[in-house]
N, C-alpha and C positions, 0 to 999 in steps of 0.2 A: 650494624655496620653502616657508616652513612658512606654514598655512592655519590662523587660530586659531579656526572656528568645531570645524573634524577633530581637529585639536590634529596633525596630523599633516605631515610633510613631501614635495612631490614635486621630484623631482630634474629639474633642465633636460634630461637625456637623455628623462625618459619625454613631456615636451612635446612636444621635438624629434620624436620617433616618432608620436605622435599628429599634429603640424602635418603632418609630412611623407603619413600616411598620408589624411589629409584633401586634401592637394593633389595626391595620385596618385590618390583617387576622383574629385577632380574634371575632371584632365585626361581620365581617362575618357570622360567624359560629353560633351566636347567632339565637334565635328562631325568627320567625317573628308573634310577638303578636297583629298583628295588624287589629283596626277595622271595615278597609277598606274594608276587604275581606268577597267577596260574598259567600264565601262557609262557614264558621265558624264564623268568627268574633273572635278564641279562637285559635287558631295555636297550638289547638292539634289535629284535625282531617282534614283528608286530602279535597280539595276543591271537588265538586261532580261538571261535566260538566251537561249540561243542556239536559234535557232527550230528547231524538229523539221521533221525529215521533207525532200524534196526541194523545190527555189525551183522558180516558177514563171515566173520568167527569171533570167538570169544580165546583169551589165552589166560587161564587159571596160574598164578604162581602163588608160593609161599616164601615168606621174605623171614631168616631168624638171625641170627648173630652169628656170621655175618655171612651171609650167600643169599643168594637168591634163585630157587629150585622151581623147575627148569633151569638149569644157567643158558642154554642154549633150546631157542624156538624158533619153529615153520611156521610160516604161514601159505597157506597154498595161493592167493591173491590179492591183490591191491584190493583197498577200500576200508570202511568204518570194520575197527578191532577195538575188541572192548575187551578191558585188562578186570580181572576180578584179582586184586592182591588182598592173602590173607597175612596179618603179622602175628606168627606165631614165635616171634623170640620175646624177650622181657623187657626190652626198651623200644623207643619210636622210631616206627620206618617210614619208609614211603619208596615212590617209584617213580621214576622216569624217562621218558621213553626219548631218545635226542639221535639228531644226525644231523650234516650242514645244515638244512632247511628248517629243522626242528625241532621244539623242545616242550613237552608236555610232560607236567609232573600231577599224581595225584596231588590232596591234601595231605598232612601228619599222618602218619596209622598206629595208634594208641597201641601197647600189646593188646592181643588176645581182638580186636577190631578187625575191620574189613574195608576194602574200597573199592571203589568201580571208576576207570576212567575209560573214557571213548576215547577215540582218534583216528582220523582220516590219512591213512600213509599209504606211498607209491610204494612200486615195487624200490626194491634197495636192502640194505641192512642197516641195521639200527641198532644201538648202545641200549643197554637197560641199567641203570642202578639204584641206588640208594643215596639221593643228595644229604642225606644229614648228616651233618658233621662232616669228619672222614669214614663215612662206612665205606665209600666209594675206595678208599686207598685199603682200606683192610679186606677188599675182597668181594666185596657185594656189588658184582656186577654180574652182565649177562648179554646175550647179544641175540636180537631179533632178527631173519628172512624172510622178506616179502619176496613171495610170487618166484621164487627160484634164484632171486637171487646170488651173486658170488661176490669174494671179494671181504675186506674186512669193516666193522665196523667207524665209523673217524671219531676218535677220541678230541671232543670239544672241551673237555671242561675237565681233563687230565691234568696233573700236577705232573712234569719231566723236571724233576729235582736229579737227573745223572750228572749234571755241567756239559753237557757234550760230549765226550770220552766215552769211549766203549772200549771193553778187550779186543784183541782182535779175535773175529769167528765171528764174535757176536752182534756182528748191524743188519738191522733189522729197521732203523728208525732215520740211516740216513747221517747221525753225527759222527763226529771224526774218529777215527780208531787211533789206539795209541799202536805204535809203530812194534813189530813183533821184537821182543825179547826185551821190553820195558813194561 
């Protein structure tokens, strides 16, 4: 392209080089959404390193198609809870432990495998499930109590496929009721 204020010419290559270098700074800079990651899996909250030192209980479950036994566990206090999850169904599970502030998932659990994850939680209640695929909608979930705990777990990463409509009796969740006798 010649530029008559330079009197000089630039060739579509060095554009090219220039566009393209500007659109790899800027993929840069994007979020990393991605599932891989042990801390979130949601690349809004920052990743949490793995709690030092020995847990002050341990909570054993067994994960199979589809539940996960315990479905409901105590914990008597706050502080490092190490999860020993056995996969005893025939395809791949995992676990995760989430609530506002949190979200810690094992790695994959092969059948017939095992996992150990740590985590450092406040008193509160906390979700447990199964992020693969939809196990989590077929059932495989559970709910944790720190420290006495009340109250319900918050469903962060729930799919509410109702449209808002509920029967009426039925709200529980706060959306519109349809009007009695429709």
């Amino acid at each position: 392209m010649f530029d008559p204020e330079r009197g000089s010419t630039v060739s579509a290559k060095s554009l090219c080089a220039v566009a393209a270098a500007v659109a790899l700074g800027l993929a840069a800079c994007g979020d990393d959404d991605d599932d891989e990651s042990a801390g979130t899996g949601t690349g809004t909250q920052e990743e949490q390193p793995a709690p030092e030192g020995p847990a002050s209980e341990t909570v054993t479950l067994t994960e199979t198609e589809f539940k996960i036994e315990p479905a409901e566990v105590e914990v008597e206090k706050a502080g490092v809870v190490e999860f020993k999850v056995e996969n005893a169904g025939g395809v791949t599970h995992a676990l995760e432990v989430e609530s506002a502030d949190l979200e810690e998932e094992t790695e994959d659990i092969a059948p017939g495998e095992s996992a150990t994850l740590k985590v450092e939680l406040e008193k509160g209640v906390y979700e447990l499930y199964c992020p693969i695929d939809d196990h989590k909608g077929k059932g495989m979930t559970g709910e944790l109590r720190v420290a006495g705990a009340t109250g319900a777990a918050e469903d962060n990463g729930g799919d509410d496929d109702s449209g808002g409509a509920e029967a009426p009796g039925d709200d529980d969740s706060g959306g519109a009721e349809a009007p009695n006798g429709y």
